[in-house]
C-alpha positions in Angstrom: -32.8 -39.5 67.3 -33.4 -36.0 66.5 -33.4 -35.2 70.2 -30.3 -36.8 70.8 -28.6 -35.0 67.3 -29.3 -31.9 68.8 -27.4 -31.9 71.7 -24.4 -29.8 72.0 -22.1 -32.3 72.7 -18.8 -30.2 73.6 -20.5 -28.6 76.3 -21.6 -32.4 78.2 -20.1 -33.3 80.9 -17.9 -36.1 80.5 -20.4 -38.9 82.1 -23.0 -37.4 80.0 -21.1 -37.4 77.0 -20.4 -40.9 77.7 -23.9 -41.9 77.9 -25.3 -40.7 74.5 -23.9 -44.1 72.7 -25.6 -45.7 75.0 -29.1 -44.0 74.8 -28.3 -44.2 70.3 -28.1 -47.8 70.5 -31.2 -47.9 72.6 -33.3 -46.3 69.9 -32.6 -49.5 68.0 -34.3 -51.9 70.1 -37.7 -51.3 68.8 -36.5 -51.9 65.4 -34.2 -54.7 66.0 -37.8 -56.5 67.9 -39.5 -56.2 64.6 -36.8 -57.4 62.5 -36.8 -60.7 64.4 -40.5 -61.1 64.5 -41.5 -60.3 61.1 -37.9 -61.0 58.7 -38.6 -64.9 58.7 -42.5 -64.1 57.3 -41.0 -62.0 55.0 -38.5 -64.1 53.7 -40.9 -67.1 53.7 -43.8 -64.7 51.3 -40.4 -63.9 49.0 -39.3 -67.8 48.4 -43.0 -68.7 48.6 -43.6 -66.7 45.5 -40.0 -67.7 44.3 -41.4 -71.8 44.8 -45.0 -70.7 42.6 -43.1 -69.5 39.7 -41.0 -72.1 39.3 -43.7 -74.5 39.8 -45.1 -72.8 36.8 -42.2 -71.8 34.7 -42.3 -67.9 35.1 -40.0 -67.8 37.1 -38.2 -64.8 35.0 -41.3 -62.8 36.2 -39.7 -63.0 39.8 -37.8 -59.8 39.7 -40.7 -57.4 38.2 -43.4 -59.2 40.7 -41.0 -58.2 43.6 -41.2 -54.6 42.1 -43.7 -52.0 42.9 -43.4 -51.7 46.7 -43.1 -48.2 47.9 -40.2 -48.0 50.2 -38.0 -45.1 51.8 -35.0 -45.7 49.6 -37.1 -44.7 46.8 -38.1 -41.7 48.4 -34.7 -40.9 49.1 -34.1 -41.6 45.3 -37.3 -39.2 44.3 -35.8 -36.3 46.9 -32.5 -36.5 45.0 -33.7 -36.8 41.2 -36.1 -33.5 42.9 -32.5 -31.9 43.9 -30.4 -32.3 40.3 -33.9 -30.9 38.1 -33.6 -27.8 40.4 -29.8 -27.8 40.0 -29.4 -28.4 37.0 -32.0 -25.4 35.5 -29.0 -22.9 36.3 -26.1 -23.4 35.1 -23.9 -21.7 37.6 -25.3 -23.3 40.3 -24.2 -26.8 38.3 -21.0 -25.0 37.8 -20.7 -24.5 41.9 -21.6 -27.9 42.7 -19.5 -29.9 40.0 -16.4 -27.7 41.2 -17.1 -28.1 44.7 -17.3 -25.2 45.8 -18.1 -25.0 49.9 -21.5 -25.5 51.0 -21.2 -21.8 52.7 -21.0 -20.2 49.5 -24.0 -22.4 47.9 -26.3 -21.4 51.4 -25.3 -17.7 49.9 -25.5 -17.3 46.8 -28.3 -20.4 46.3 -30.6 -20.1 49.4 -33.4 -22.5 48.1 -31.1 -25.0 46.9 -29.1 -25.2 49.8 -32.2 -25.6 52.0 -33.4 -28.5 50.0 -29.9 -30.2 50.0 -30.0 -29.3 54.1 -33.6 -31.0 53.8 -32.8 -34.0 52.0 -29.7 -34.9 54.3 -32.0 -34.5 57.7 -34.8 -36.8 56.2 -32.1 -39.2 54.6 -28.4 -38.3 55.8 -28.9 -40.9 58.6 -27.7 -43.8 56.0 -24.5 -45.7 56.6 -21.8 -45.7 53.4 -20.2 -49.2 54.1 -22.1 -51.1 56.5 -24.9 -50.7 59.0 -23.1 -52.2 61.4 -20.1 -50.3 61.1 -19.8 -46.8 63.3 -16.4 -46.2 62.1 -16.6 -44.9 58.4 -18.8 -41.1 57.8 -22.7 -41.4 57.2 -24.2 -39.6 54.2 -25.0 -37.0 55.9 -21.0 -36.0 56.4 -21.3 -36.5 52.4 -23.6 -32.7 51.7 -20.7 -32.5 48.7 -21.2 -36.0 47.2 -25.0 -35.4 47.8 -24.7 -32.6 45.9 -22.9 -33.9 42.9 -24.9 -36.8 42.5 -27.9 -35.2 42.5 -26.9 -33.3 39.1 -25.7 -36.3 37.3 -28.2 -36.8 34.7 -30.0 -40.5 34.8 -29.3 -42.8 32.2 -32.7 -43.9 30.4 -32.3 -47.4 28.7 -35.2 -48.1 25.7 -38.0 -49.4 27.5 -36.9 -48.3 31.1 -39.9 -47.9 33.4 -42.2 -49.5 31.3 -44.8 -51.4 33.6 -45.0 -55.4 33.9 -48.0 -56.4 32.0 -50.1 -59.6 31.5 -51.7 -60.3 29.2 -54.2 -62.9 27.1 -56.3 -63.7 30.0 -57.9 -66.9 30.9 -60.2 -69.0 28.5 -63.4 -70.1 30.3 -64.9 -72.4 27.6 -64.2 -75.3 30.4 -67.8 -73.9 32.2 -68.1 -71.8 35.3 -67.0 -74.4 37.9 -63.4 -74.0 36.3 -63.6 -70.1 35.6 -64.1 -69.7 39.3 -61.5 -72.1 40.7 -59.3 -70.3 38.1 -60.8 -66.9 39.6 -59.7 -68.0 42.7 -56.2 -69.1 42.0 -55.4 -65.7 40.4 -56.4 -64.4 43.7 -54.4 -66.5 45.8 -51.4 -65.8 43.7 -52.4 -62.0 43.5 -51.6 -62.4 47.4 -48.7 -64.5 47.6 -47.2 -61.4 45.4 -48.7 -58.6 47.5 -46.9 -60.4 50.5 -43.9 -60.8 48.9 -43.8 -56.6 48.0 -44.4 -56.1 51.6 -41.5 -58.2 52.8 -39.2 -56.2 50.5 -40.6 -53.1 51.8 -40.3 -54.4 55.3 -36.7 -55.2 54.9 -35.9 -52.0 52.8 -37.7 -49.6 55.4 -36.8 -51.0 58.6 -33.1 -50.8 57.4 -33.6 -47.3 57.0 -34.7 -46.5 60.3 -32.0 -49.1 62.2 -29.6 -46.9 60.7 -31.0 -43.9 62.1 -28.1 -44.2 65.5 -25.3 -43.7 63.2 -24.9 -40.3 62.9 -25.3 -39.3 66.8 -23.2 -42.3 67.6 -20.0 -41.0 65.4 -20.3 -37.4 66.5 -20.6 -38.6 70.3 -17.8 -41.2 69.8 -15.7 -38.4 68.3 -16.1 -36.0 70.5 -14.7 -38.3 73.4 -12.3 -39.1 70.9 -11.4 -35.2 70.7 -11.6 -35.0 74.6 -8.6 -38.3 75.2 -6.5 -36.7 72.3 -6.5 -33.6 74.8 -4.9 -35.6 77.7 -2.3 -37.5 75.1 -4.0 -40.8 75.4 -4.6 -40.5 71.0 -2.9 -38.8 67.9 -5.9 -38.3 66.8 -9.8 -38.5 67.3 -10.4 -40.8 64.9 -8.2 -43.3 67.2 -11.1 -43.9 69.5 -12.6 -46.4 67.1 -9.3 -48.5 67.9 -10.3 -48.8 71.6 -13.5 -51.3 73.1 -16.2 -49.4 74.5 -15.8 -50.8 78.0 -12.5 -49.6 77.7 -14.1 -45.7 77.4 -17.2 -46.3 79.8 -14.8 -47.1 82.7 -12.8 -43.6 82.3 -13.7 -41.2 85.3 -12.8 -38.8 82.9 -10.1 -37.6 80.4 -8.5 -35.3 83.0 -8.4 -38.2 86.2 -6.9 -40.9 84.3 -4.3 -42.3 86.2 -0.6 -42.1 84.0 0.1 -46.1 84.2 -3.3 -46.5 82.8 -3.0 -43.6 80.1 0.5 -45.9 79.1 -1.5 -49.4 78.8 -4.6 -47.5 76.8 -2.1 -45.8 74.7 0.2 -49.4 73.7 -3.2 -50.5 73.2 -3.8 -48.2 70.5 -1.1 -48.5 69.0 -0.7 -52.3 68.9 -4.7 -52.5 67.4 -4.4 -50.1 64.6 -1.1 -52.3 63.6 -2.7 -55.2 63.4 -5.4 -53.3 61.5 -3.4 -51.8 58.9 -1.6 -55.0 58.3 -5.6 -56.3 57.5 -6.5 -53.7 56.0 -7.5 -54.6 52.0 -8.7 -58.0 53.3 -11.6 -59.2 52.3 -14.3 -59.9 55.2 -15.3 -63.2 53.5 -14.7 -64.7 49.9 -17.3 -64.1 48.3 -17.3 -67.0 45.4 -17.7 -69.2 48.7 -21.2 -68.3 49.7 -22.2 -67.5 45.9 -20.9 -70.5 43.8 -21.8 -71.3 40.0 -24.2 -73.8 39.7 -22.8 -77.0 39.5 -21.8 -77.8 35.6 -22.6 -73.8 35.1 -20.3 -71.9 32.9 -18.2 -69.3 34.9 -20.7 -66.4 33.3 -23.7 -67.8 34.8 -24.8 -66.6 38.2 -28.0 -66.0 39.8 -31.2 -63.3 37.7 -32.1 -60.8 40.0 -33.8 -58.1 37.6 -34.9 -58.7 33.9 -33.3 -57.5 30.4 -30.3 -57.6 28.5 -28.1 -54.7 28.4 -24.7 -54.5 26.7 -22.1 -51.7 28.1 -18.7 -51.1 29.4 -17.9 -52.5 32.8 -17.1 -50.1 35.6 -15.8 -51.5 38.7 -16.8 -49.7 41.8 -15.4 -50.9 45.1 -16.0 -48.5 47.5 -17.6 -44.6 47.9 -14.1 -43.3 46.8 -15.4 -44.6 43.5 -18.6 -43.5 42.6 -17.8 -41.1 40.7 -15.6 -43.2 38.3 -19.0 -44.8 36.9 -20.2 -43.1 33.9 -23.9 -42.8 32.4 -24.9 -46.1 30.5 -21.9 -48.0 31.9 -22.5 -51.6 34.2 -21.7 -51.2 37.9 -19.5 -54.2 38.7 -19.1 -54.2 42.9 -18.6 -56.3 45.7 -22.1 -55.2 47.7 -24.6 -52.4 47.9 -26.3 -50.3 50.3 -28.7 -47.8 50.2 -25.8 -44.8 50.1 -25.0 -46.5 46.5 -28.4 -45.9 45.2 -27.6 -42.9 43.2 -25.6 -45.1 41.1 -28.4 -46.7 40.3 -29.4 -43.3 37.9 -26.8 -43.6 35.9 -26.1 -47.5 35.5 -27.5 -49.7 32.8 -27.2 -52.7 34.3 -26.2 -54.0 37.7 -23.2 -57.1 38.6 -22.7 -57.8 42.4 -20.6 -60.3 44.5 -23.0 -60.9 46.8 -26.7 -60.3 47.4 -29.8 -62.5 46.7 -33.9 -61.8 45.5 -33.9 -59.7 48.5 -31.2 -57.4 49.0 -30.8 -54.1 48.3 -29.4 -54.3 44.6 -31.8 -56.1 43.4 -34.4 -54.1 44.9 -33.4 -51.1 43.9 -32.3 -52.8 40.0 -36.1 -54.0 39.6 -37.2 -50.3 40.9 -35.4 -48.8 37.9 -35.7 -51.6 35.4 -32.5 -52.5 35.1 -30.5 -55.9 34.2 -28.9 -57.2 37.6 -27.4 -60.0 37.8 -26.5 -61.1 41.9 -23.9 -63.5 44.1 -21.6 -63.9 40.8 -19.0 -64.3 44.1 -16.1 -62.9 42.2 -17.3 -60.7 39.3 -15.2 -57.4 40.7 -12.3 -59.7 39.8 -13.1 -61.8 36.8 -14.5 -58.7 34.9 -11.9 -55.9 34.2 -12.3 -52.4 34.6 -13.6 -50.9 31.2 -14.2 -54.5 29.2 -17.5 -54.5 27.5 -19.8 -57.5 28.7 -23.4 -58.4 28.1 -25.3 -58.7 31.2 -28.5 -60.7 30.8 -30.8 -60.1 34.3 -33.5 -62.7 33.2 -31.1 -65.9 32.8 -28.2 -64.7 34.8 -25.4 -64.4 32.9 -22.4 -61.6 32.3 -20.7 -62.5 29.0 -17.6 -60.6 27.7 -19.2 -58.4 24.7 -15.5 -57.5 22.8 -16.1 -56.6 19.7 -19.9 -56.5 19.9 -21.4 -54.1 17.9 -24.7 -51.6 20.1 -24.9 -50.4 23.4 -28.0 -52.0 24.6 -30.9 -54.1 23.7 
């Protein structure tokens, strides 16, 4: 990918312009071949260990057993706590960044800083905002600005945040030494059942990161051919390549040798798709209270425990990247989905509500990571919770509870 990235695409020829989406989406073959043989193992080890601890009534333990695998979003998240200590120890640089001011005038006046921002976006940048599936909307790396401003928003510390999962008592052995070492060796079978569950989270977590690794090379390349039919009259605008099909593109000799009756039935093309997409647009993809109902004879509050604690706060709904920075310190992210792009968020939540998402997604892997109350597949909490209402969110029995009038801001 990093070959491909640094190419200097205006200067390709149009055929080898054309074939650099091409080699992108080759890169992701390798990863794509591991998902499929090692993604069912891993979600077998996660509902194995899910089955155990229900089968023993700890299943509240779930979410802090899943914790503790090391995993590239949380080096991303170390990389950009690193980025906001070093801004945030001179106050003008703050000033600079929470203004934002242009990243030429941070490279000038703040060398250092604007090398590790440069560095951070090259090692993580490569991470989609919406989807992973989705080439249309920017990458984080087209976000150095938001990078930057998250970076110096002080995390939110709840009481007891971080503090590691313990167990304790220990096992009586007055039954002799034939039970002692049966029990021995049940606390080692368990011991692995959760080892293999960490590594399917890290499995899933990491070899996301790297399938997303294409986007970036594929917009720019995409774009650029996009720039090249603007030239020639066939869009308004670059952007308007995403509104044509690829076999569409591939099958142009070239911007300048399209034939005018073809340039007219690409152009109506255009025009008629990005109706039909407006007219969409806002639509959800799916409803998500169908795939993520309440229980049957559930209350409306109660949805699935993805992450221990209580935590009481005032809702913030978040629906998109245009949001983030709506969510303030100590305040309960309410959204539709995550992704790893969202994971600064994370810093400043206190507890974590989602639409969708299950043991294994990315919220709740990220939520257990920083201790934090999540609560998962509510289906329709971004629009049964309002903006700004205080609610109680309880990550070890699932529920999100309106807290009006409730006195204390976490527990």
């Amino acid at each position: 990918m990093a070959a491909l990235e640094a190419l200097d695409l205006a200067a390709l020829p149009w055929r080898d312009l054309v074939g650099v989406p091409e080699r992108a989406l080759e890169t992701l073959i390798p990863c794509r071949d591991l998902r499929i043989d090692y993604l069912p193992g891993a979600g077998l080890a996660i509902a194995r260990l899910v089955a155990v601890t229900t089968v023993l009534r700890r299943r509240a333990l779930i979410a802090d057993l899943l914790g503790g695998a090391r995993t590239r979003t949380e080096d991303a998240n170390d990389a950009l706590a690193a980025l906001g200590d070093q801004a945030r120890a001179d106050p003008t640089l703050l000033g600079l960044i929470e203004h934002g001011h242009p990243g030429d005038e941070l490279a000038a006046r703040f060398p250092r800083f604007a090398a590790a921002l440069g560095a951070f976006i090259t090692e993580f940048g490569r991470r989609e905002t919406v989807s992973p599936l989705l080439v249309s909307p920017p990458t984080l790396a087209e976000s150095r600005t938001r990078c930057s401003r998250w970076s110096v928003r002080p995390p939110w510390t709840s009481p007891g945040r971080g503090a590691p999962v313990t167990f304790g008592g220990g096992v009586g052995l007055a039954a002799g030494a034939p039970t002692a070492a049966c029990l021995r060796g049940l606390r080692r079978r368990f011991e692995g059942f959760v080892a293999a569950a960490q590594a399917g989270v890290a499995f899933r977590e990491d070899t996301h990161f790297y399938f997303t690794a294409a986007l970036p090379v594929l917009r720019r390349s995409l774009l650029e051919i996009g720039r090249r039919l603007t030239a020639v009259g066939l869009l308004n605008d670059p952007a308007e390549v995403f509104h044509l099909r690829w076999a569409e593109v591939a099958a142009l000799p070239g911007p300048a040798a399209i034939p005018a009756a073809r340039l007219g039935v690409l152009r109506d093309a255009v025009v008629r798709r990005a109706a039909l997409r407006s007219e969409l647009e806002g639509v959800p993809l799916f409803d998500a209270s169908r795939y993520f109902p309440a229980p049957p004879g559930a209350m409306p509050s109660w949805w699935a425990p993805r992450g221990a604690g209580t935590v009481t706060g005032v809702a913030r709904i978040v629906l998109g990247a245009d949001d983030f920075g709506r969510l303030g310190a100590g305040e309960v992210l309410v959204c539709p989905y995550t992704n790893p792009s969202w994971t600064p968020l994370f810093q400043r939540a206190a507890a974590v509500v989602v639409d969708s998402g299950s043991t294994a997604s990315h919220a709740a892997i990220v939520a257990r990571e920083y201790g934090l109350p999540a609560v998962m597949g509510t289906g329709r909490g971004t629009s049964v919770i309002a903006d700004g209402q205080r609610v109680r969110v309880d990550g070890t029995h699932g529920t999100v509870v309106s807290a009006e009038g409730m006195d204390g801001h976490g527990a």
